[in-house]
C-alpha positions in Angstrom: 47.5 -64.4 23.9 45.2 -62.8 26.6 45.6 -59.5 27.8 44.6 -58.7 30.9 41.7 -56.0 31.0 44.1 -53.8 33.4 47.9 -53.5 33.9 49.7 -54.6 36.8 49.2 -52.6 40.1 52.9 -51.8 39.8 52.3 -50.3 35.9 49.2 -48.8 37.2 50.9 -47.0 40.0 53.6 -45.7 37.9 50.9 -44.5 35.6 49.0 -42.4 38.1 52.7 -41.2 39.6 53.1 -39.5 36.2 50.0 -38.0 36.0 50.3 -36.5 39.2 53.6 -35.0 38.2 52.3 -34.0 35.1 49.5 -31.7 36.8 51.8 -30.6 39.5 54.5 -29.2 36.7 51.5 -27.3 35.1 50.4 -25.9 38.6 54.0 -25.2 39.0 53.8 -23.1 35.6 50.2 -21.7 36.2 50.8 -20.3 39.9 55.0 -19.3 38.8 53.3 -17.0 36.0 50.4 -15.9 38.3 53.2 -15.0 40.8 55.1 -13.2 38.2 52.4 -11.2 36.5 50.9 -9.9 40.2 54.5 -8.6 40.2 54.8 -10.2 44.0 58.6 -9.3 44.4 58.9 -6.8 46.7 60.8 -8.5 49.3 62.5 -11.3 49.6 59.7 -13.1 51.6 58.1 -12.6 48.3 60.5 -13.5 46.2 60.9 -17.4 48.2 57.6 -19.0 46.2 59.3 -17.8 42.8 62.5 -19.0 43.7 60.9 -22.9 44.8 58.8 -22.6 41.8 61.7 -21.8 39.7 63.4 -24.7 40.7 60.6 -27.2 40.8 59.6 -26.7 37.2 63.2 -28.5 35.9 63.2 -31.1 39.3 60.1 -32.1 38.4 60.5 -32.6 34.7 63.9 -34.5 35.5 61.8 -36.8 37.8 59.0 -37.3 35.2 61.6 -38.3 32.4 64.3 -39.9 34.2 63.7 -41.3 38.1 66.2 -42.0 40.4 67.1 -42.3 44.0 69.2 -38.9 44.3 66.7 -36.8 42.2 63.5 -38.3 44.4 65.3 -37.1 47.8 66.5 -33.7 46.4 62.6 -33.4 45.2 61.0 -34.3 48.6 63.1 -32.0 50.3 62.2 -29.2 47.6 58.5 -30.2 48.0 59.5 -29.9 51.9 60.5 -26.9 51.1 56.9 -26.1 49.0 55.1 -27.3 51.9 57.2 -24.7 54.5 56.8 -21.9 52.1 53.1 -22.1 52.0 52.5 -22.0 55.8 54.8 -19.2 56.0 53.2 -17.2 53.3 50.0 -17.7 54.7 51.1 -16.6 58.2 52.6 -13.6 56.7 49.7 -12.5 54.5 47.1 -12.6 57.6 49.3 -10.9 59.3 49.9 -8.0 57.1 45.9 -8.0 57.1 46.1 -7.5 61.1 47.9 -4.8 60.7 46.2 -3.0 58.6 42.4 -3.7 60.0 44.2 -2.4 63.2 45.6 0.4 61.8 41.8 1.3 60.4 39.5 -0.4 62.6 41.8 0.2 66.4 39.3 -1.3 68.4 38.7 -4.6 66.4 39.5 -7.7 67.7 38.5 -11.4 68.1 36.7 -13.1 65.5 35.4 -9.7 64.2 39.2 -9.2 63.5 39.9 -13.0 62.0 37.3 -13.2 60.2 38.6 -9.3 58.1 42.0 -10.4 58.1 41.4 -13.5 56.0 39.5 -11.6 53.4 42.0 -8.8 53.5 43.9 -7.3 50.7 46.5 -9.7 51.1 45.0 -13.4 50.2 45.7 -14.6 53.2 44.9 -18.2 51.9 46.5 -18.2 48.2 50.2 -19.1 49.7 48.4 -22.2 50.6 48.6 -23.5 46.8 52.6 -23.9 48.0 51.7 -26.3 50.6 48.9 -27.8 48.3 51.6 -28.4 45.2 54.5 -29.8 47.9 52.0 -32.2 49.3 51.3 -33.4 46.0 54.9 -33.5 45.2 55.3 -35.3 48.4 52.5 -37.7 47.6 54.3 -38.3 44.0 57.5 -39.8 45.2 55.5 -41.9 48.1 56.8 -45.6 47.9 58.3 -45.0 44.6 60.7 -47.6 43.6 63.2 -45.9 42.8 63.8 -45.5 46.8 64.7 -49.0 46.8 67.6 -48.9 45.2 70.8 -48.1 46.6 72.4 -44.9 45.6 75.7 -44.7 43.5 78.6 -43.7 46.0 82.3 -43.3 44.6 83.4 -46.3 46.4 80.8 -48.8 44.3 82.2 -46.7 41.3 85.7 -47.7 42.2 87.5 -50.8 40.0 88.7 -53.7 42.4 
């Protein structure tokens, strides 16, 4: 018996699927505990990345260990939902940076003013590891085949 020197393009896909879960669960972890320890609660703006994050880290390690139709929808909506939180957080921290250059520097504006908001105190980049984890997420679940099969509805449950 001959083994072929690689597995099928369908095993290989659903090898590099779980990798790519497997490293979006420990960003999940990494930027959920870096979120936590820079205390970033204040508000409830703040408090929307820790929330997703909270809620990926199970999703995700339900979808690693047991795939299926209703648990790949509900996670590309959460990773939707990654995606949405990281342009808003972004938005938010260059705008707190606005404010404040213009509340020290008045007569700033233009680039002069673009260029100090994105390397203000807030990071005005850093929500962008949101958007960076959904798209992964997103990228994860693409063409899985899991999405192929029907979902289980009450009436397919039902007994003739």
């Amino acid at each position: 018996m001959d083994n072929p020197p690689h597995g099928t393009p369908r095993d290989d896909a659903a090898t590099l699927r779980r990798l790519v879960l497997i490293v979006l669960t420990i960003g999940i972890v990494g930027v959920g505990l870096e979120l936590v320890l820079l205390d970033h609660m204040e508000d409830n703006w703040q408090w929307a990345p820790i929330v997703l994050l909270a809620a990926g880290l199970p999703v995700s390690i339900w979808l690693i260990l047991s795939p299926g139709f209703a648990i790949i929808r509900a996670y590309q909506v959460l990773m939707g939902l990654f995606v949405l939180s990281g342009f808003v957080g972004q938005w938010l921290h260059y705008q707190g940076n606005v404010e404040f250059e213009l509340e020290m520097y008045p007569s700033r504006e233009g680039l002069e003013l673009v260029w100090e908001a994105l390397g203000g105190a807030y990071p005005a980049l850093a929500p962008g590891t949101m958007t960076l984890l959904g798209l992964l997420g997103l990228v994860a679940c693409l063409r899985h085949p899991a999405l192929n099969s029907k979902p289980v509805s009450i009436k397919t449950m039902e007994k003739p």
